[in-house]
C-alpha positions in Angstrom: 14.0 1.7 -18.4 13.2 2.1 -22.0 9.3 2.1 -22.6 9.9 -0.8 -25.4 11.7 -2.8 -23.1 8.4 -3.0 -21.2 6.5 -4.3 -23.8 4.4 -0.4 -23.3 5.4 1.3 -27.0 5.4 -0.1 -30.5 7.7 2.4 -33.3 5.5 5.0 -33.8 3.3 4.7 -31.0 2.8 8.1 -28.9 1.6 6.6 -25.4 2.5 8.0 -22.6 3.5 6.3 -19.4 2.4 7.3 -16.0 3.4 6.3 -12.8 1.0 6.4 -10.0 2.3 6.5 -6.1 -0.2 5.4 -3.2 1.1 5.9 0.3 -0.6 4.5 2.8 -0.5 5.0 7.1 -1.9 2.2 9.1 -1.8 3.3 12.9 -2.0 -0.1 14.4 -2.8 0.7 18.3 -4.1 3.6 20.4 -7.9 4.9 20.4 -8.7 4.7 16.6 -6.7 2.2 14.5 -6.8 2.4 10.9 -5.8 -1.7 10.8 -6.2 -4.7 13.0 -5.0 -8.5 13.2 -7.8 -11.1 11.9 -5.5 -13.8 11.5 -1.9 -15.3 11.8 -0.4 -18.5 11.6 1.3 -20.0 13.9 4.3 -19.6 13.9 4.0 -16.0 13.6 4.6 -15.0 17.5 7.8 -16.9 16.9 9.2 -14.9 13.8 11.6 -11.9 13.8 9.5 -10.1 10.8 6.3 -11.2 11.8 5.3 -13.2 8.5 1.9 -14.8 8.8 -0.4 -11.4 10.1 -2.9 -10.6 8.0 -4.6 -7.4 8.6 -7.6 -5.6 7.4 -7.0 -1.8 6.7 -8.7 1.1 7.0 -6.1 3.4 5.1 -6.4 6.8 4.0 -4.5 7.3 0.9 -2.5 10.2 0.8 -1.4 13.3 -1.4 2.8 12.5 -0.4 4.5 9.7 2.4 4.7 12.9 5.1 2.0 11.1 7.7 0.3 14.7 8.5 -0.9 15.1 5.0 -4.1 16.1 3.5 -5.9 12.8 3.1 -7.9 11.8 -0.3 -10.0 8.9 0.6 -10.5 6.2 2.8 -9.7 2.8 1.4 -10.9 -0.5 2.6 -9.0 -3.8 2.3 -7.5 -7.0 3.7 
Protein backbone atom coordinates (compact mmCIF):
# COMPACT_ATOMS: atom_id res chain seq x y z
CA UNK A 1 0.00 0.00 0.00
CA UNK A 2 1.19 3.32 -1.12
CA UNK A 3 2.79 5.31 1.86
CA UNK A 4 0.28 8.39 0.95
CA UNK A 5 -2.54 6.33 1.09
CA UNK A 6 -1.65 5.93 4.78
CA UNK A 7 -1.61 9.33 5.61
CA UNK A 8 2.62 8.47 6.37
CA UNK A 9 4.28 10.90 3.39
CA UNK A 10 3.53 14.33 2.18
CA UNK A 11 5.21 15.20 -1.73
CA UNK A 12 8.51 15.69 -0.92
CA UNK A 13 8.78 14.12 2.28
CA UNK A 14 11.76 11.44 2.63
CA UNK A 15 10.39 9.29 5.70
CA UNK A 16 10.89 6.05 5.80
CA UNK A 17 8.54 3.36 6.89
CA UNK A 18 9.39 0.45 9.05
CA UNK A 19 7.71 -2.43 10.01
CA UNK A 20 8.33 -3.98 13.25
CA UNK A 21 7.37 -7.91 13.87
CA UNK A 22 7.04 -9.28 17.69
CA UNK A 23 6.49 -12.92 18.01
CA UNK A 24 5.50 -14.12 21.04
CA UNK A 25 5.37 -18.08 22.67
CA UNK A 26 3.14 -18.45 25.63
CA UNK A 27 3.57 -22.18 26.98
CA UNK A 28 0.31 -22.37 28.90
CA UNK A 29 0.85 -25.78 31.03
CA UNK A 30 3.73 -28.00 32.15
CA UNK A 31 6.40 -27.05 34.98
CA UNK A 32 7.14 -23.28 34.00
CA UNK A 33 4.28 -21.47 32.11
CA UNK A 34 5.05 -18.29 30.54
CA UNK A 35 0.94 -17.34 30.81
CA UNK A 36 -1.94 -18.25 33.19
CA UNK A 37 -5.85 -17.73 33.34
CA UNK A 38 -6.98 -14.74 35.88
CA UNK A 39 -10.22 -14.46 34.65
CA UNK A 40 -13.05 -15.65 32.27
CA UNK A 41 -16.50 -15.00 31.85
CA UNK A 42 -18.95 -17.25 31.93
CA UNK A 43 -19.77 -18.51 29.30
CA UNK A 44 -16.33 -19.18 28.34
CA UNK A 45 -16.21 -23.18 29.26
CA UNK A 46 -19.17 -23.26 26.90
CA UNK A 47 -17.55 -21.63 23.72
CA UNK A 48 -15.72 -23.35 20.83
CA UNK A 49 -12.87 -20.51 20.63
CA UNK A 50 -12.67 -19.90 24.16
CA UNK A 51 -13.70 -16.03 24.05
CA UNK A 52 -13.79 -14.48 27.54
CA UNK A 53 -9.92 -15.86 28.94
CA UNK A 54 -7.92 -13.30 29.94
CA UNK A 55 -4.39 -14.17 30.61
CA UNK A 56 -1.43 -12.53 32.07
CA UNK A 57 1.92 -13.30 30.06
CA UNK A 58 5.08 -13.78 30.70
CA UNK A 59 6.41 -13.76 27.02
CA UNK A 60 9.83 -13.68 25.68
CA UNK A 61 9.92 -11.84 22.57
CA UNK A 62 11.69 -13.31 19.92
CA UNK A 63 14.35 -12.74 17.11
CA UNK A 64 11.77 -14.97 14.23
CA UNK A 65 8.25 -17.14 14.97
CA UNK A 66 10.61 -20.57 15.01
CA UNK A 67 9.80 -21.38 19.08
CA UNK A 68 13.59 -22.47 19.76
CA UNK A 69 14.89 -19.07 18.98
CA UNK A 70 17.35 -16.88 20.73
CA UNK A 71 15.15 -14.93 23.01
CA UNK A 72 15.52 -10.87 23.40
CA UNK A 73 13.63 -9.97 26.51
CA UNK A 74 11.03 -10.95 28.71
CA UNK A 75 7.84 -8.96 28.54
CA UNK A 76 5.22 -8.64 31.01
CA UNK A 77 1.53 -8.03 30.30
CA UNK A 78 -2.22 -8.86 30.71
Amino acid sequence: MAKTKLGLKQPGDEETLTHLHFYFHDIVSGRHPTAIRVAEAQTTSSSPTSFGIRFARGCAQARTHAFNTTSLDLLWST
